[in-house]
C-alpha positions as CSV (number, residue, x, y, z in Angstrom):
1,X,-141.2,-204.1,-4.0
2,X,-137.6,-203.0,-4.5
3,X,-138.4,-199.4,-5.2
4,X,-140.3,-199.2,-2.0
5,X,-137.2,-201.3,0.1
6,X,-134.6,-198.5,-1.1
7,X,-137.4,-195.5,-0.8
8,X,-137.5,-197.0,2.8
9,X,-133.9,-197.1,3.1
10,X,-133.4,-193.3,2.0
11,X,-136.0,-192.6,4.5
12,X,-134.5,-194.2,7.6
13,X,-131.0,-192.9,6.5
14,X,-132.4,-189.1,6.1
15,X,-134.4,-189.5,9.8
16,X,-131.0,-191.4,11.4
17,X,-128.8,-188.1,10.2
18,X,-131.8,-185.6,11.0
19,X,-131.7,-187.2,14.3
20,X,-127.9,-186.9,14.7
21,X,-128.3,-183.1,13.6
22,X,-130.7,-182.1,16.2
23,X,-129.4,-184.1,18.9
24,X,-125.8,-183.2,18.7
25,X,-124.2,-181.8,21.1
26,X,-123.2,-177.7,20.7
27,X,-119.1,-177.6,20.1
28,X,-117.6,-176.4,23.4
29,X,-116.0,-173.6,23.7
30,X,-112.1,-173.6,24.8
31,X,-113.0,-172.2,28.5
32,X,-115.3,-175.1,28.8
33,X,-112.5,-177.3,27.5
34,X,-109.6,-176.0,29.3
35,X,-112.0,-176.4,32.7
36,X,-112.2,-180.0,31.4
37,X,-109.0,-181.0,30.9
38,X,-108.3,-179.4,34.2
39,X,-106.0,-176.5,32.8
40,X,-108.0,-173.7,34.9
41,X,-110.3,-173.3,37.5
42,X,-113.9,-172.4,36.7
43,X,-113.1,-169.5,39.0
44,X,-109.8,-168.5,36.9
45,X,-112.2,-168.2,33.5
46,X,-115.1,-165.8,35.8
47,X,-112.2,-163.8,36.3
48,X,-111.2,-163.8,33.0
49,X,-115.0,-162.7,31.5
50,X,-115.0,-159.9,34.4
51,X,-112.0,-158.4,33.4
52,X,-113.3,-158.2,29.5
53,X,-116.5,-156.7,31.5
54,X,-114.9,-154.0,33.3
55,X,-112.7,-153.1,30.4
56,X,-115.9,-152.4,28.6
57,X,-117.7,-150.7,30.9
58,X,-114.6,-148.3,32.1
59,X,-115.1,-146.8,28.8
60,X,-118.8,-145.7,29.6
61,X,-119.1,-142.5,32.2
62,X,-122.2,-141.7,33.7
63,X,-123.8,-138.1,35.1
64,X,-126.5,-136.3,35.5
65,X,-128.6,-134.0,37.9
66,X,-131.9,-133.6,38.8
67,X,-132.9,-129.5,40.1
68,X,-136.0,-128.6,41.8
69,X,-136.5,-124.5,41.4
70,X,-139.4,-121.9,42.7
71,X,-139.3,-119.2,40.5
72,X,-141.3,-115.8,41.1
73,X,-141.7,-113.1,38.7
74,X,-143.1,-109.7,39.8
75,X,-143.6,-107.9,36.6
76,X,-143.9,-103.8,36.0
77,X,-146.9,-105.1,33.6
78,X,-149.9,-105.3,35.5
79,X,-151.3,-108.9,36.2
80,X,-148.5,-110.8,34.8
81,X,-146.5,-112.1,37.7
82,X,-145.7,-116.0,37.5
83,X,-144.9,-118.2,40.5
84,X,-143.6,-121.7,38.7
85,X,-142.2,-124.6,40.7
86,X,-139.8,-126.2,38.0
87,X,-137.6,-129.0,37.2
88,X,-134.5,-129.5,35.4
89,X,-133.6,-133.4,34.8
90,X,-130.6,-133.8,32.6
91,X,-129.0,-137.9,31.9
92,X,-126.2,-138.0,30.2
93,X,-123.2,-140.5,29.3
94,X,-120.1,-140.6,27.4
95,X,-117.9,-144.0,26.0
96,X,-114.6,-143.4,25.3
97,X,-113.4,-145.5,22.3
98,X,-109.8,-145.3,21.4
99,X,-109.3,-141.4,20.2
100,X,-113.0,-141.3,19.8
101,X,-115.9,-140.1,22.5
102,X,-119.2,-140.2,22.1
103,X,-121.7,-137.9,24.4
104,X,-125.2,-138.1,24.3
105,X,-127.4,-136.2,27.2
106,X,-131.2,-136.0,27.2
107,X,-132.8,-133.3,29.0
108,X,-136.3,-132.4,30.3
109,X,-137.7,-129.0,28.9
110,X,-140.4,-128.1,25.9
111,X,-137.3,-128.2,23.4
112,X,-136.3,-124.3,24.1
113,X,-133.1,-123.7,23.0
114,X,-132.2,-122.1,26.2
115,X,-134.2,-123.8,29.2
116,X,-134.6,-127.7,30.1
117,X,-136.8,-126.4,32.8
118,X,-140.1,-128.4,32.9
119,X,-143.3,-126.7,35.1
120,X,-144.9,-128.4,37.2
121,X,-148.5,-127.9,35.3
122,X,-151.5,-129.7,33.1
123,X,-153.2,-131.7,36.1
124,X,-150.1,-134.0,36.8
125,X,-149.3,-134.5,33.2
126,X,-146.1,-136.7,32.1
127,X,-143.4,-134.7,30.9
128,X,-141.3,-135.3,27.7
129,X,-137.2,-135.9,27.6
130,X,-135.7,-134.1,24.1
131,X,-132.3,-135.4,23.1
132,X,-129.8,-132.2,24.7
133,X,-126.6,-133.6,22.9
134,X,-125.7,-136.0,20.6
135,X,-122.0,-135.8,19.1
136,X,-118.6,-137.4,18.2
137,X,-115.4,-136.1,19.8
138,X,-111.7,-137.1,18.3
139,X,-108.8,-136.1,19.9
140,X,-107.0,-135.9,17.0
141,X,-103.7,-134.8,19.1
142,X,-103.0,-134.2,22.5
143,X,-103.3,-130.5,21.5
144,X,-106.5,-130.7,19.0
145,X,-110.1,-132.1,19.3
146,X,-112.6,-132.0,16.6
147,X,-116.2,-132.8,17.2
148,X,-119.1,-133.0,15.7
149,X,-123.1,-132.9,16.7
150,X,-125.1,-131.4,19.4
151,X,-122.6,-130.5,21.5
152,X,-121.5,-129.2,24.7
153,X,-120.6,-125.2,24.1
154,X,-116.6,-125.3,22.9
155,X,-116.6,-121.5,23.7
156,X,-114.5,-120.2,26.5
157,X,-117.2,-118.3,28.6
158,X,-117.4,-116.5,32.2
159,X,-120.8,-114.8,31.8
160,X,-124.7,-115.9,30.0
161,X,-124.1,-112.4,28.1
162,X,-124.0,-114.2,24.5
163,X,-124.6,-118.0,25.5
164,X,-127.3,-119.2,27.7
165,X,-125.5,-121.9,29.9
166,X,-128.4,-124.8,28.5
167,X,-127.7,-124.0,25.2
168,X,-126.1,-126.5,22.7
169,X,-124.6,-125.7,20.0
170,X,-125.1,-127.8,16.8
171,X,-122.7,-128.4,13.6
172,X,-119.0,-128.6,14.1
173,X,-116.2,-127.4,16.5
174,X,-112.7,-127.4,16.8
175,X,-110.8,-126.9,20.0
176,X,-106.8,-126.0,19.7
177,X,-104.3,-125.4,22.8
178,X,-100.3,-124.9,23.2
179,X,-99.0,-125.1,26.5
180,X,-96.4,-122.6,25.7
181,X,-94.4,-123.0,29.3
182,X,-96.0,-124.4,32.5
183,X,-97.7,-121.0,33.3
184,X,-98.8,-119.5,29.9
185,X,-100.9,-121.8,27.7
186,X,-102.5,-120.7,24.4
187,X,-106.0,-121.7,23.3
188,X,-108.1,-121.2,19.8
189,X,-111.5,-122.6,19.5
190,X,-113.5,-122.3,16.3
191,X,-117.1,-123.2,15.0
192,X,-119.2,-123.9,11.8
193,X,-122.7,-123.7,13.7
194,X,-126.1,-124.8,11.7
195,X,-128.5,-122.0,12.9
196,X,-131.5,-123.2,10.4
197,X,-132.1,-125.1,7.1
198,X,-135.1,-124.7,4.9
199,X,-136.1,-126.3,1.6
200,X,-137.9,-123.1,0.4
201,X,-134.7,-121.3,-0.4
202,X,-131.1,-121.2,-0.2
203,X,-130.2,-118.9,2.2
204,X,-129.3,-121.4,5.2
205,X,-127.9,-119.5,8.5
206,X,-125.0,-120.7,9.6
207,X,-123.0,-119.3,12.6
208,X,-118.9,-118.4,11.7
209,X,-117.2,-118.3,15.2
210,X,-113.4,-117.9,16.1
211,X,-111.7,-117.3,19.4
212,X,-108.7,-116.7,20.5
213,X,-106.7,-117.1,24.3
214,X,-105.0,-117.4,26.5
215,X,-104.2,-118.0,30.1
216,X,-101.3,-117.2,32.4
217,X,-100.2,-118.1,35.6
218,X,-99.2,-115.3,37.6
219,X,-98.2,-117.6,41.0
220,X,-99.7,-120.4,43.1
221,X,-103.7,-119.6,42.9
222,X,-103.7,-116.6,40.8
223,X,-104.0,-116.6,37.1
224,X,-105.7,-114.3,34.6
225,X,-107.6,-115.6,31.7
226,X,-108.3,-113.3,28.1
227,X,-110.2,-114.3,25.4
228,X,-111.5,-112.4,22.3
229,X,-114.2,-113.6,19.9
230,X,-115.7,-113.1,16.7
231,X,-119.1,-114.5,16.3
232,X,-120.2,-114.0,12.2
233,X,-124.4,-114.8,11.8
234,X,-124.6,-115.9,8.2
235,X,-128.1,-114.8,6.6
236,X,-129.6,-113.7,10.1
237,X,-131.8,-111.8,8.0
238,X,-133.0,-114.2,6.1
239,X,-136.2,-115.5,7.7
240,X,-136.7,-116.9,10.9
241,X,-134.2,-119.2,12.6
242,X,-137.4,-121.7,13.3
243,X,-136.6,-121.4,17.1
244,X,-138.9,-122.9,19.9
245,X,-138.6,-119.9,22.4
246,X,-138.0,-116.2,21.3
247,X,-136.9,-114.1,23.9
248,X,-137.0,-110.4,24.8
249,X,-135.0,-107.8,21.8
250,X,-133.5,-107.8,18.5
251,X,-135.5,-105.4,16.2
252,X,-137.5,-107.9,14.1
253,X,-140.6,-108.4,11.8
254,X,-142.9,-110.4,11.3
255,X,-142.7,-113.4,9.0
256,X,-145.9,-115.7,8.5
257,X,-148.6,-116.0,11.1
258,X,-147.7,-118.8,13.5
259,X,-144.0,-118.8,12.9
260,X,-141.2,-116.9,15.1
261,X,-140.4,-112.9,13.9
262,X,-137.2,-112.4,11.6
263,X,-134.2,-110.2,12.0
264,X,-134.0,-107.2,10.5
265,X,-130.2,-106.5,11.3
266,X,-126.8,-108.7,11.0
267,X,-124.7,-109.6,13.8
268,X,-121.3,-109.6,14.0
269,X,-120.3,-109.4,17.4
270,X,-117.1,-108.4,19.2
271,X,-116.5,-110.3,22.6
272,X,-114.1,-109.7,24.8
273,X,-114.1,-111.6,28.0
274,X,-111.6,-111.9,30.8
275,X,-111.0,-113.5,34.3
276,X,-108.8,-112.9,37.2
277,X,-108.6,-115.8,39.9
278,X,-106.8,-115.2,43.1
279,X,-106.8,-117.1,47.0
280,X,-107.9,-114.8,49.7
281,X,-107.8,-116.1,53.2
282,X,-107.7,-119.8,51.5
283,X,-110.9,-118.9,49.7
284,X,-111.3,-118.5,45.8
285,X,-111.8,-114.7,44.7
286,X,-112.8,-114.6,40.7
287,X,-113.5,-111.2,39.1
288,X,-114.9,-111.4,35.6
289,X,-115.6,-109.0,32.7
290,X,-117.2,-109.5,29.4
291,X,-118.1,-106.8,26.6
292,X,-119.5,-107.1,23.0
293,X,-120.4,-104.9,20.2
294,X,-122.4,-105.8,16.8
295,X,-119.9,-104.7,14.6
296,X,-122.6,-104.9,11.6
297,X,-124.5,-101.9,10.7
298,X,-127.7,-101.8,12.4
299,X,-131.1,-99.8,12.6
300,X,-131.1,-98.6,16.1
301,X,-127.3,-98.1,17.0
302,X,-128.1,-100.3,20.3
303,X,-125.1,-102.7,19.6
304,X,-123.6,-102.8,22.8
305,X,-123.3,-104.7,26.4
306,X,-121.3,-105.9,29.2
307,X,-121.0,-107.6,32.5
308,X,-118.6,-107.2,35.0
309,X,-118.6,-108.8,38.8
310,X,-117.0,-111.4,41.0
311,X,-118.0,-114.5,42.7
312,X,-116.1,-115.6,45.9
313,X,-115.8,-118.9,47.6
314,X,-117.2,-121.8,45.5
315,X,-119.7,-124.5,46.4
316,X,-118.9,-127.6,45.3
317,X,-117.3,-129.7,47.9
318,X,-118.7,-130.2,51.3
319,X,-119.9,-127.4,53.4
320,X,-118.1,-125.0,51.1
321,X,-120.4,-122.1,49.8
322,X,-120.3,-119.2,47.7
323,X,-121.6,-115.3,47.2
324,X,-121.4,-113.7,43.3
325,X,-122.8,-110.5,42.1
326,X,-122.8,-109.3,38.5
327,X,-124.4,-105.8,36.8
328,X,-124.9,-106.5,33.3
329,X,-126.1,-103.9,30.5
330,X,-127.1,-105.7,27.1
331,X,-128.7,-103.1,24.2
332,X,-131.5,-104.7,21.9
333,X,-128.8,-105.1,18.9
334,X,-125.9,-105.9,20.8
335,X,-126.1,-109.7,20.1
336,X,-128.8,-112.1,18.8
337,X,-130.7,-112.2,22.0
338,X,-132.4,-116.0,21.6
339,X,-129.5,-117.1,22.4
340,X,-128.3,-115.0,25.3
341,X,-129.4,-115.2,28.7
342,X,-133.2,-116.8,29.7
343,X,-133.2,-115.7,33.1
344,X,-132.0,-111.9,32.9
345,X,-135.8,-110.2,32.8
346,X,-138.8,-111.8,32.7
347,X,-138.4,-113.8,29.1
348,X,-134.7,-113.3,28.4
349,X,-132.9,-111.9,25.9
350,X,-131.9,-108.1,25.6
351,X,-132.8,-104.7,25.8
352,X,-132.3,-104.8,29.9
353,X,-130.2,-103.8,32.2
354,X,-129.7,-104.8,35.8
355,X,-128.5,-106.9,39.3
356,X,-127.4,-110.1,39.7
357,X,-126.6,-111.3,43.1
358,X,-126.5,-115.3,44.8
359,X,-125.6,-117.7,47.8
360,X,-124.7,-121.1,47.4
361,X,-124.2,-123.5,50.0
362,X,-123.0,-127.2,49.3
363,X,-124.1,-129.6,52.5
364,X,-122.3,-132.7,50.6
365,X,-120.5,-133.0,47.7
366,X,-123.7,-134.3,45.9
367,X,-126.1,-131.3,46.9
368,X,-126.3,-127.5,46.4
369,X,-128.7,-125.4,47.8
370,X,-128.7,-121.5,46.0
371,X,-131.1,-118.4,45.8
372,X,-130.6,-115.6,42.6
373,X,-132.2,-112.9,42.6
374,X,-132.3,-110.7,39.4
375,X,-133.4,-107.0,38.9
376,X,-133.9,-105.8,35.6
377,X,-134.8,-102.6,33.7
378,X,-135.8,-102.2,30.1
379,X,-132.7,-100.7,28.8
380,X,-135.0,-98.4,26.1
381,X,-138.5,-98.5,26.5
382,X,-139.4,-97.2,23.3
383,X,-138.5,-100.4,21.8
384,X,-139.7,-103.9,22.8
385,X,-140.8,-105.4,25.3
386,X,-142.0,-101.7,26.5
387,X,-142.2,-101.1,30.2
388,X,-141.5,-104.3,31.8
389,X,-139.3,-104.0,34.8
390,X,-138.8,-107.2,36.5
391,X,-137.8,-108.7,39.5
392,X,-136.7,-112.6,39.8
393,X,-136.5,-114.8,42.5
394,X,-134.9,-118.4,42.0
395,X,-134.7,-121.2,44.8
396,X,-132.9,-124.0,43.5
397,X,-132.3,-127.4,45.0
398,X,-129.5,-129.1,42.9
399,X,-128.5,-133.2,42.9
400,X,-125.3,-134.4,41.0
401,X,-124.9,-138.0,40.1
């Protein structure tokens, strides 16, 4: 009877502190105490939490911007013209975190390297989003940034003549600039780009770039900007670069059925680029020049190209518009052409030559309205694409948010 009195005991004992640990009270916290003992308001602690809140969320910046685009091709090969309706949706944000930012943007597309257009096409079917960038910024000094990832491009650039304008870069960058006086300021810009990987062999491609600048202020509005580069491809030879779209030139052979063509030659490419910006009548004038040569030895001696134009006005604020034209040769070797230009003939690339012209017009400072239109050539026929003269018409409807 007495072991059953003090198992009864135990019992009660374990149930009364069970009881007191499920039914205590949670420990306050000091806001709730301070509101208590009447030391603030419960208006004065809200404040407090929003202030934390917006602190937080001043560190996040969001963009983006949706474009809706007709695009016509007429095509010197018979029974290939295209009329597409297109769109480009790109969503991106950035936090800022002491010296530190990190981007990331996701895009619409089919994973090209050079387009995040998306066709309207496939009886309504839902379209995918790829990941555009993804990459860590530090400013390690007011005068360097590092960064690393899929990134925007760190090149200075005034032309698509070596970089498509979707195109980011992946692997590592590093961004230098002197402001010498307050009218000359000095800039080098340098990347170790990942081009392709395989686990078959050794020979990874790997882009070498280096650039150097600068830009000088010649008065109130007018400036001139020079830049020359030095783009080294590591092992371009060496298979295929696995890319989604290839475009229009190059000299190449084949590699394995189903996979993208190899290079046969290196690249090495010269580029020297330069702007000149002036105020004529209160309106921007900008005249631009860009010229490379493959400085590698290659199989066809067409290692050559350039651009030259201007663009004047600029549409961006509103009811501000703007008028460019361009006339740009690019020769089959003159740079690797999956990564140049996707809208100069009718799949990109090199081995054209032709016209650029457009209008912009911005209503607000959210929309731009603009029609391009590009005429091409086949700069030598006897290598590819052939005979494939093009003309391009793009309408483009533009949102920023």
């Amino acid at each position: 009877m007495r072991r059953f009195m003090v198992i009864g005991f135990i019992a009660l004992g374990i149930l009364s502190a069970s009881n007191n640990l499920l039914f205590a009270e949670e420990p306050k916290t000091l806001e709730e105490l301070l509101i208590e003992k009447g030391t603030i308001t419960k208006e004065e602690a809200a404040s407090v939490q929003e202030t934390k809140l917006s602190k937080w969320v001043d560190r996040f910046s969001f963009a983006g911007d949706l474009r809706l685009r007709h695009d016509s091709t007429i095509r010197e090969a018979p029974n290939r013209d295209r009329h597409r309706q297109r769109l480009r949706l790109r969503l991106g944000s950035t936090l800022k975190i002491d010296n530190f930012l990190v981007g990331i943007q996701l895009a619409s597309g089919d994973g090209s390297q050079t387009s995040n257009n998306q066709s309207f096409d496939s009886l309504f079917s839902q379209k995918p989003i790829w990941i555009r960038q993804a990459y860590l910024q530090w400013k390690a000094a007011s005068w360097l940034a590092l960064t690393g990832g899929k990134m925007p491009n760190p090149f200075f650039r005034v032309t698509e003549l070596v970089w498509d304008d979707d195109l980011a870069p992946e692997g590592f960058a590093e961004n230098v600039t002197f402001k010498v006086t307050e009218m000359i300021v000095l800039f080098i810009n340098a990347g170790q780009l990942v081009l392709d990987e395989d686990s078959t062999d050794n020979n990874d491609q790997w882009l070498f770039a280096e650039q150097v600048g600068t830009r000088i202020g010649l008065g109130k509005d007018t400036s001139v900007t020079l830049a020359g580069a030095f783009y080294n491809f590591k092992n371009a030879t060496e298979g295929s670069f696995g890319q989604v779209t290839v475009q229009d030139g190059n000299t190449r052979v084949p590699v394995a059925t189903g996979t993208p063509t190899a290079l046969v030659n290196n690249y090495r490419v010269l580029n020297i680029t330069a702007q000149f910006g002036i105020k004529v009548a209160d309106l921007p004038l900008a005249l631009y020049g860009d010229y490379i040569k493959n400085l590698a030895d290659t199989t066809t001696d067409q290692d050559t190209g350039y651009q030259a134009g201007l663009q004047i006005g600029k549409a961006s604020n509103p009811r501000t518009w703007e008028v460019a034209y361009f006339y740009r040769i690019t020769e089959t070797d003159a740079t690797v052409a999956d990564i140049a230009d996707s809208d100069f003939g009718p799949n990109g690339g090199t081995n054209h030559r032709g016209h650029v012209a457009w209008i912009g017009y911005s209503p607000t400072k959210a929309l731009q309205l603009k029609a391009k239109y590009v005429v091409t050539e086949v700069e030598d026929e006897t290598l590819p694409p052939g005979e494939d003269d093009t003309k391009r018409l793009f309408l483009d409807m533009v949102v920023k948010f």
